[in-house]
C-alpha angles and dihedrals in degrees: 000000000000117000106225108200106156119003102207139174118013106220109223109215095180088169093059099041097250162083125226139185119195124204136173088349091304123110129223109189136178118205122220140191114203117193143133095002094307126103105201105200093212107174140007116204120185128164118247089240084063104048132111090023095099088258086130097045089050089055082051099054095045094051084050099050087042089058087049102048091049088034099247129172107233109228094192096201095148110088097226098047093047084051088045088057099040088054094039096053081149093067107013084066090069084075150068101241125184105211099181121130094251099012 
């Protein structure tokens, strides 16, 4: 198992529709769609070895900050994202969030 000490720097790939960290060798990603003034957060993938370190929860916030600097509406169709904001008001509220079932 990977020890996970310090998760630092997520890495914002805006060309491929996604943010990555990357820890002990193993990649948590969260994939993302950007169009017509809206980022949909659509999936969250982290390895087992990373969960339950805040590694999800990083990708989330700097998705989040991302759709408030360019002043993005956040579609949190991901589960877990939607679930990462609801539990996070304090920050979710710096943003424009569509919390509709399907955006």
């Amino acid at each position: 198992m990977t020890e996970v000490t310090e998760v630092t720097g997520v890495n914002g790939r805006p060309g491929e529709g996604r943010f990555e960290v990357t820890v002990g060798g193993r990649t948590a990603e969260l994939i993302t769609v950007t169009e017509g003034g809206r980022m949909l957060l659509v999936h969250t993938e982290v390895p087992d070895e990373l969960a339950g370190h805040g590694v999800g929860g990083r990708l989330v916030r700097a998705a989040l900050d991302r759709a408030v600097a360019q002043g993005l509406t956040l579609v949190p169709l991901c589960p877990f994202a939607r679930h990462w904001l609801e539990e996070h008001p304090e920050l979710a509220g710096s943003a424009d969030i569509d919390w509709s079932p399907m955006g």
